[in-house]
Each structure stands twice: as structure tokens, then as C-alpha cells.
C-alpha positions in Angstrom: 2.7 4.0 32.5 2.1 7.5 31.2 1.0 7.8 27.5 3.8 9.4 24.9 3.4 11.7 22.4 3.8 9.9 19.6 4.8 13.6 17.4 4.8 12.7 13.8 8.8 12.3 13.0 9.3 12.4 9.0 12.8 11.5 9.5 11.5 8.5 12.0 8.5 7.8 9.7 10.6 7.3 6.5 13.5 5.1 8.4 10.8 2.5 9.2 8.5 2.6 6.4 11.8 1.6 4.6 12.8 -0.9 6.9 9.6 -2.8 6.0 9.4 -2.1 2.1 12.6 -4.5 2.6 11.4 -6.4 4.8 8.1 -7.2 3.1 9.6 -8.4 -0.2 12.0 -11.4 2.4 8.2 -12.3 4.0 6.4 -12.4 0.7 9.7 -14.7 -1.0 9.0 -16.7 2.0 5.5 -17.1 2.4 5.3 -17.8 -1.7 7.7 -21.1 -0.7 6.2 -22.0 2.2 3.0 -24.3 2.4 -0.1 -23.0 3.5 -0.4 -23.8 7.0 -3.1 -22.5 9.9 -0.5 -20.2 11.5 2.6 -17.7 9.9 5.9 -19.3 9.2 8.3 -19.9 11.7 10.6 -17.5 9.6 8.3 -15.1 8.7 7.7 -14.4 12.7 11.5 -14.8 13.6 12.0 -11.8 10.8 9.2 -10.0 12.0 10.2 -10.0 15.8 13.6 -9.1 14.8 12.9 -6.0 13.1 10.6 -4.8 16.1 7.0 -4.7 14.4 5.4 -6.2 17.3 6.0 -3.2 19.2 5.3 -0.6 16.4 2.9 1.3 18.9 4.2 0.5 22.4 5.5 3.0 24.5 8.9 4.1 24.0 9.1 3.7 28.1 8.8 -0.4 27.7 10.7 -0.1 24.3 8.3 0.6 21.4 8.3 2.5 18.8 5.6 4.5 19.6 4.7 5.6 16.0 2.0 7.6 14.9 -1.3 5.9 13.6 -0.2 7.2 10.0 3.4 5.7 9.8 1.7 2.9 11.5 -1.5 2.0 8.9 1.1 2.7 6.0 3.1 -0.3 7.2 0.2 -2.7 7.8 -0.9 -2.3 4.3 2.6 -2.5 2.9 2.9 -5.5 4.9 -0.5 -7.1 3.8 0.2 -6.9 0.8 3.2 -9.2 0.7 1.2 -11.6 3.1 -1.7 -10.8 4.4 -1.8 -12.6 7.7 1.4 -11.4 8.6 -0.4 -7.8 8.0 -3.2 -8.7 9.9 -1.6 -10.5 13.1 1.1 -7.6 13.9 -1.8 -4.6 13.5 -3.8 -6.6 16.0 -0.6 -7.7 18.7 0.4 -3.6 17.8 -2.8 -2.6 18.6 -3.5 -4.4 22.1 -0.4 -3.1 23.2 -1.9 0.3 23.7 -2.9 -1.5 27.3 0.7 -0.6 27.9 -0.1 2.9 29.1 -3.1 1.8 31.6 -0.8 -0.8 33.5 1.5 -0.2 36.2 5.8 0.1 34.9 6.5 -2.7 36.8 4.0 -4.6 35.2 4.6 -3.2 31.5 8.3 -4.5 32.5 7.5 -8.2 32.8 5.1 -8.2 30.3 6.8 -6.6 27.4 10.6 -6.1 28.9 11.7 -9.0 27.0 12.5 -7.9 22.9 11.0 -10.6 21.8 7.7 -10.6 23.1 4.4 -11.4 21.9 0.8 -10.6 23.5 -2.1 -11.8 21.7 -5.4 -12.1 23.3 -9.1 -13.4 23.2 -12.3 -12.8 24.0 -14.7 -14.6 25.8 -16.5 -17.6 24.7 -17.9 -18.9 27.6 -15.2 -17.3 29.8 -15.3 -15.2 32.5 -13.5 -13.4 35.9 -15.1 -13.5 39.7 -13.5 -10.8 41.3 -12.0 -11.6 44.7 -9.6 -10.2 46.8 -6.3 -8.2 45.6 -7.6 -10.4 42.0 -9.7 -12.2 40.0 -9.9 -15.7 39.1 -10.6 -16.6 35.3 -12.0 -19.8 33.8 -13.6 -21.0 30.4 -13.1 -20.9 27.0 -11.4 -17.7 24.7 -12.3 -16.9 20.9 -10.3 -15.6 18.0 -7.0 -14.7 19.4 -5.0 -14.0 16.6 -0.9 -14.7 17.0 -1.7 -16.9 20.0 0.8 -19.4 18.4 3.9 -17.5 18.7 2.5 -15.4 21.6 4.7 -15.2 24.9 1.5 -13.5 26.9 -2.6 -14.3 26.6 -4.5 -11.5 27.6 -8.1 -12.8 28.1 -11.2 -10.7 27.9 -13.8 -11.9 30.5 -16.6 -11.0 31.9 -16.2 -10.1 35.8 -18.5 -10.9 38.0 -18.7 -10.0 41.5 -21.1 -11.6 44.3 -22.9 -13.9 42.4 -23.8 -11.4 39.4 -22.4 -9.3 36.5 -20.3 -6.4 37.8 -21.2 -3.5 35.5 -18.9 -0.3 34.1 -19.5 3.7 34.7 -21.9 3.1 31.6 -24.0 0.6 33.5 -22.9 -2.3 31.4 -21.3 -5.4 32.1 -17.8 -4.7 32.8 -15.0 -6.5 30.9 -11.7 -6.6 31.2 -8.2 -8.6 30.5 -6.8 -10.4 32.4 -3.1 -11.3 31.5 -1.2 -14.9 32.0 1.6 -16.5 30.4 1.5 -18.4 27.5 2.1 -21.3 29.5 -1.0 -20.4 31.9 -3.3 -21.2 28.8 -4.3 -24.6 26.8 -4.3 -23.1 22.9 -7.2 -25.3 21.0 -6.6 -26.0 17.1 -9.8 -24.2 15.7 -9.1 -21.9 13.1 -10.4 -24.1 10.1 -11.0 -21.2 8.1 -11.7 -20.4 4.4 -9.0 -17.2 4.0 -6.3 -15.7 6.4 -5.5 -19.1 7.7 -1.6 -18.1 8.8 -3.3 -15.7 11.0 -3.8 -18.7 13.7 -6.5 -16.9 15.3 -7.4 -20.3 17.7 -9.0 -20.6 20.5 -8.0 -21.1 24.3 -9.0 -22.1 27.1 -8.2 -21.4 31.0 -8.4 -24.0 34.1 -9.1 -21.6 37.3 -6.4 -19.3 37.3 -5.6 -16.2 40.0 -4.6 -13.2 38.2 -3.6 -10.0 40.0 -5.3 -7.1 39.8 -2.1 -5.4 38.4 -2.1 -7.6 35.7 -5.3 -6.9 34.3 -6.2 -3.7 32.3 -9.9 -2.5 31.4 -11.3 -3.5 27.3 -10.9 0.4 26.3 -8.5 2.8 26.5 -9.1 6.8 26.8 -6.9 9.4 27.2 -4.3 9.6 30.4 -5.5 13.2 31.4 -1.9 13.8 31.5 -1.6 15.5 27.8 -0.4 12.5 26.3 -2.1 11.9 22.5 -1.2 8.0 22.2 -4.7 7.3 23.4 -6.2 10.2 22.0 -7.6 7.7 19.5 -9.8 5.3 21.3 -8.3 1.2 21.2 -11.6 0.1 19.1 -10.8 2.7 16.2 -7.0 1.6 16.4 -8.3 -1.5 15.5 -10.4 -0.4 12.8 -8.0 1.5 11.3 -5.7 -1.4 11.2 -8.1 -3.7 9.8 -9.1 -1.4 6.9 -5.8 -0.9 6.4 -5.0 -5.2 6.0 -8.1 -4.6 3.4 -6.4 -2.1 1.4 -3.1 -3.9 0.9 -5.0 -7.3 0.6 -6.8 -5.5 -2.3 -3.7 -3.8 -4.0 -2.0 -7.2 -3.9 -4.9 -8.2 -6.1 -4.8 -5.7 -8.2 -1.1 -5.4 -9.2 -1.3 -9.6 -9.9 -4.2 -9.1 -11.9 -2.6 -6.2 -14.2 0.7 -8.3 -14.3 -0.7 -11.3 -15.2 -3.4 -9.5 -17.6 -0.6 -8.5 -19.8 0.6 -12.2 -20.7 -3.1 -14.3 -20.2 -5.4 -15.0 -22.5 -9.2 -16.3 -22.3 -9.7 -19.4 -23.4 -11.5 -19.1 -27.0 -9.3 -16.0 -27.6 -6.5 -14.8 -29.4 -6.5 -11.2 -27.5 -4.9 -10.8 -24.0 -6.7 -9.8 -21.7 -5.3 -6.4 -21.3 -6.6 -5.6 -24.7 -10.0 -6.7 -23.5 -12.4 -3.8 -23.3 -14.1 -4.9 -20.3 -10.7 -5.6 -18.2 -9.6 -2.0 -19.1 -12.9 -1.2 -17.6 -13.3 -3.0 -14.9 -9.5 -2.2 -13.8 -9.9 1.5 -14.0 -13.3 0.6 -11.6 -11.5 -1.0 -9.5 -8.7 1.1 -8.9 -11.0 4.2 -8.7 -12.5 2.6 -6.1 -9.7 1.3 -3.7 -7.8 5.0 -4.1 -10.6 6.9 -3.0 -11.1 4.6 -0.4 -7.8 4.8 0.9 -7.8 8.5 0.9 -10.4 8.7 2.8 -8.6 7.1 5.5 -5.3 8.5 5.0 -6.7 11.8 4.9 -9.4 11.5 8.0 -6.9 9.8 10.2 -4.4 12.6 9.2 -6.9 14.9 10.1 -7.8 13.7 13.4 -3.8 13.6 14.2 -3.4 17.4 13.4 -6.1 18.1 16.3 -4.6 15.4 18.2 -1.3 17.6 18.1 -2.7 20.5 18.8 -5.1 19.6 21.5 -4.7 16.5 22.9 -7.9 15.4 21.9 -10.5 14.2 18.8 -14.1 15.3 18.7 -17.2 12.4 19.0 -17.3 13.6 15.0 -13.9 12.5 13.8 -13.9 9.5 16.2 -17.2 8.6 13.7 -15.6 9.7 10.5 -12.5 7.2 11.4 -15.3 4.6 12.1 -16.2 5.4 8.6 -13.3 5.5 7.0 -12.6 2.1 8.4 -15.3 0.0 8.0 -15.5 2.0 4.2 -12.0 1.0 3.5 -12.7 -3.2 4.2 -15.8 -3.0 2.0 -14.2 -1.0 -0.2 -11.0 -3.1 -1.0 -13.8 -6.1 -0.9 -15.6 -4.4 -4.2 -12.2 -3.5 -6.0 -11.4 -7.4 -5.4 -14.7 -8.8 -6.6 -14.7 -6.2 -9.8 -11.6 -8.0 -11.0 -12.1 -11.7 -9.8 -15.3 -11.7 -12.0 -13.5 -10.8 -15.7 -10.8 -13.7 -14.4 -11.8 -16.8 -15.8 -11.8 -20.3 -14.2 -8.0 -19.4 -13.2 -9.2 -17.5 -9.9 -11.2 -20.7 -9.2 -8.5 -22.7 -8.1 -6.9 -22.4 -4.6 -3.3 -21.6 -5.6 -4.3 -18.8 -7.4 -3.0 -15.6 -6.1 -6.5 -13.7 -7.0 -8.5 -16.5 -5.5 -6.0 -16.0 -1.9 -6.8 -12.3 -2.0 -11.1 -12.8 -2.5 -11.0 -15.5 -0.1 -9.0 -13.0 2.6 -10.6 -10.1 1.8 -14.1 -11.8 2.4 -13.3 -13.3 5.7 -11.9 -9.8 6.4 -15.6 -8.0 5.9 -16.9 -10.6 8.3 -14.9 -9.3 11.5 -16.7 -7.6 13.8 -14.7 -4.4 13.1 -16.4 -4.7 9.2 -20.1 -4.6 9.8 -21.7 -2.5 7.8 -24.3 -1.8 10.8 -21.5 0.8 11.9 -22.4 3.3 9.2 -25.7 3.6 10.7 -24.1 4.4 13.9 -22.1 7.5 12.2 -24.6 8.7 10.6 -26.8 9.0 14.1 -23.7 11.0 15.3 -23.3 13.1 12.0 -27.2 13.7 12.6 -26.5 14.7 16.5 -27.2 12.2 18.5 -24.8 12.3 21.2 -25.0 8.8 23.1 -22.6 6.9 24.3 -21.4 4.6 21.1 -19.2 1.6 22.2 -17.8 0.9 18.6 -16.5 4.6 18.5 
């Protein structure tokens, strides 16, 4: 399938960033009344698949939307912040679906031709592929593959091997690559025993010998078609990021408007004053907010950036693939400190588990833990910003 422009549409942009403004107030009524469970709310998914935000960036060929990656953050952080796993599972099914344009139509048509489909994946633990003829055949046991629960397709990501050893990629590195079956191809495991972003349902699965196709498999990373199309302009990996960071940031303004609100009415114990005539709240606030806004500038505006050149070329320099590393793994730390500046002038409320502000630090902090958090990626953009030019698999 041939990657689609993906223009920026204002008209487009505004139509659906209102369409889930409404929609994220009906998921946050529900997911307020419904008990905490290890995977989203049958309701909350029926509402989401309805209005079409598991296909925000899939082709408009196989029936997406195909919006661009600014429309598309915007409404992952408006959506995390009414419920944060809800945020977090439909940026990462969204994001996948960019394997759309490296499959064959036929197979985009089986795969995503039905409205209401769902493709989560996983990657190996323990799991892997032997090639063989006109396939592969996959086997093992497949880690943290958010939505699996209401998925209709499991893409797993395994290892191939080939005669006995590791078959490696044009970088001289073991090759990996999805490999897609149906839900019903796959034995989901209940182990997502987790301290924050439980609804997320990111279990584990596990695979009994299975023949997969060759057409129904799709290398880990995406590039560009070399047929002018921009949807892959951005590398998968930073779509990922950028979706992530963008979880963070409503995760942490979430926080921070329940912490004002409730502010205004609360008092310490030991105190007569509220606390939003407490010196240090006022401070710590302001801190906070200072910090999440700049934070989220920085990726509205670098993303923004890299879309104008995207427009105009086709393509992104290795530098603004690093800045949106950046301005990703910035954004999750950043939302992380605005949290923590504002759970600490709390009180014993934000102890207790049905406390909004504890929900938000416990999310947050399992957020920063994801591999598409570590810190150890700044040191990576600043080798690039300093000119080294090596291959970097993270950007």
C-alpha cells in the first residue's frame, strides 16, 4: 500500500479534535463509574471504536483517517487526560498501524477492512520466527502488548532465524519483524499486575507453532515509500515517542487542573487557610505549570517544525528526527516533574489509591519507565547535535 500525504487539513483537524473534546468527557463519566480493572471498559472501547480513533493514522486507502502527527498528538493528550489508558492504548494500536503502507492491499484489506478492527502487538520474550519457505513459523512467548484484550489482530515481533542462526538486517543486526495472526491464533496470559495504567491491559501472549505468510508479516521500522508520500516521513519509533510524551502531558494536566480545583475548597489538617492561599502551593503551581507548558511546546513546536519540511520535501533531517527524540522523551520526564512538584504539597489525601492525584503519579511513573522514556536517549541526541552521524536505532 502506497503511503498518503497526510496534508495538514484545518477544517479536517478541527472536525475531529472536536469530535473527541466530546467524546473524552462520555469516557472520563465512564471510567469515574467504572471499577478499576486490568483492561479499559467494555464501553469505553465500544465508544472509542465507534468514533474511529483506532484508525486515526491508517491510510485513507484501508479507511483511516490518515491525520497528521499534530492533529494526532493533540488528541492523545486530550484523551489522556480524561483517562489515561484509553490515551495510551489508541496512540500505540494508531501507531502500529503505520505497517499499513509496507503490506500488500490485499493484505491491509483483511487485516483492517473490517471498521471495527483492532491490532495490537508484542514483542518478543522468548519468541521467535524460522524462516521457511513462502513463510515463517513463530513460537514462544510475547511481552507488553497493549489493547491485546479487545484486539481482533496480534502482530508479534520475533526474531527470525534462518538455517540454524540469527538472520541479520542491511545494518548487520538481527533482523526482526511482525508477524500477524488472528486474535484467535494467540493464547493472551493475565500478566499486567501493574502499579499505574492498569486499563491499558498490556498482557502477555503466547504462540504454539504457527505458519505465517510472508505477506502477512511487515519489517519492525518503517521509512519512507520513495514514492513522495510523507506518512512515513517520520520514522514508526518517533511516532511512538511522540505519542507517549503526548499520554504524559495530558496525564500531567489532568493532575494539575484536580489539584487547582480541589486546592480552592481543601484545607491542611492543622489549618484554617485553604490551600490555595498557601504560599508554597501558589509556588509550586506556577512551577509546575511553567514546566509542563514549556515542555509541551517544545513538542508542539518541533513536531510542527519537522511537518513543514515534511510538506515541502518529503523528508526530515537525522537533526529533527533527534530533536523529536528530545522533545519526546523531555515531554514524559517533564509531565513526571510537574506531577511530583504538586503531589508533594498534597497531604496524606494523594496517599490513598482513589485519589485522583495519587492515579496520575502512579501513571505518570510507570510511563517514564517505557522503553520510549529512558533518559539514556538524550545522550544519543546530543552525539547527533555534536555530529556524529551513525546509524541510531531509537531515532
Amino acid at each position: 500500500m502506497k503511503a498518503t500525504s497526510m496534508l495538514h487539513d484545518p477544517s479536517k483537524s478541527r472536525a475531529w479534535l472536536e469530535r473527541v473534546r466530546d467524546l473524552a468527557s462520555e469516557i472520563r463519566h465512564v471510567s469515574t463509574r467504572a471499577p478499576r480493572a486490568r483492561k479499559l471498559h467494555d464501553a469505553v472501547v465500544d465508544r472509542l471504536r465507534t468514533a474511529g480513533l483506532f484508525r486515526l493514522l491508517l491510510p485513507e486507502a484501508a479507511g483511516g483517517a490518515a491525520l497528521d502527527p499534530l492533529t494526532f498528538i493533540e488528541i492523545i493528550e486530550t484523551l489522556s487526560k480524561a483517562n489515561s489508558s484509553a490515551g495510551w492504548v489508541v496512540s500505540q494500536i494508531c501507531v502500529f498501524s503505520l505497517q499499513a503502507t509496507c503490506m500488500r492491499d490485499d493484505v491491509v484489506a483483511t487485516i483492517w477492512g473490517d471498521a471495527n478492527a483492532v491490532v495490537a502487538n508484542g514483542l518478543p520474550a522468548g519468541g521467535h520466527a524460522i524462516a521457511i519457505d513462502n513463510g515463517y513459523r513463530v513460537q514462544g512467548r510475547f511481552a507488553f502488548s497493549s489493547g491485546c484484550r479487545h484486539a481482533t489482530w496480534i502482530a508479534a515481533g520475533a526474531p527470525v532465524h534462518e538455517n540454524g542462526k540469527p538472520r541479520l538486517n542491511e545494518h548487520g543486526t538481527p533482523e526482526l519483524r511482525f508477524l500477524f495472526l488472528r486474535r484467535q491464533q494467540v493464547t493472551l496470559v493475565d500478566a499486567w499486575d501493574v502499579a499505574g495504567l492498569q486499563e491499558t491491559g498490556t498482557d502477555q501472549f503466547t504462540i504454539d507453532d504457527q505458519f505465517v505468510p510472508s505477506h502477512f508479516t511487515a519489517p519492525s521500522t518503517t521509512t519512507s515509500d520513495g514514492d513522495g508520500g510523507r506518512v512515513n516521513a517520520i520514522p514508526m519509533i518517533l511516532y511512538f515517542a511522540a505519542g507517549l510524551a503526548s499520554v504524559g502531558l495530558g496525564i500531567a494536566r489532568d493532575a494539575l487542573d484536580t489539584f487547582a480545583e480541589l486546592a480552592r475548597s481543601r484545607t491542611l489538617a492543622a489549618s484554617k487557610d485553604r490551600l490555595a492561599d498557601q504560599p508554597l502551593v501558589q509556588l509550586q503551581l506556577a512551577r509546575a505549570e511553567a514546566v509542563l507548558r514549556s515542555a509541551r511546546a517544545f513538542l508542539y513546536a518541533t513536531l510542527g517544525d519537522a511537518w513543514a519540511a515534511i510538506t515541502s520535501s518529503t523528508s526530515i533531517s537525522l537533526e529533527q528526527r533527534a530533536l523529536i527524540r528530545l522533545a519526546s522523551t523531555n515531554a514524559m520526564h517533564r509531565a513526571a516533574e510537574a506531577i511530583d512538584l504538586i503531589y508533594t504539597i498534597g497531604g496524606t489525601a494523594h496517599i490513598f489509591a482513589d485519589n485522583p492525584i495519587q492515579r496520575c503519579f502512579q501513571d505518570i511513573h510507570v510511563l517514564t519507565q517505557h522503553l520510549q522514556g529512558r533518559e539514556s536517549h538524550l545522550a544519543t541526541v546530543g552525539q547527533i547535535l555534536l555530529g556524529n552521524r551513525a546509524p541510531q536505532p531509537f531515532i
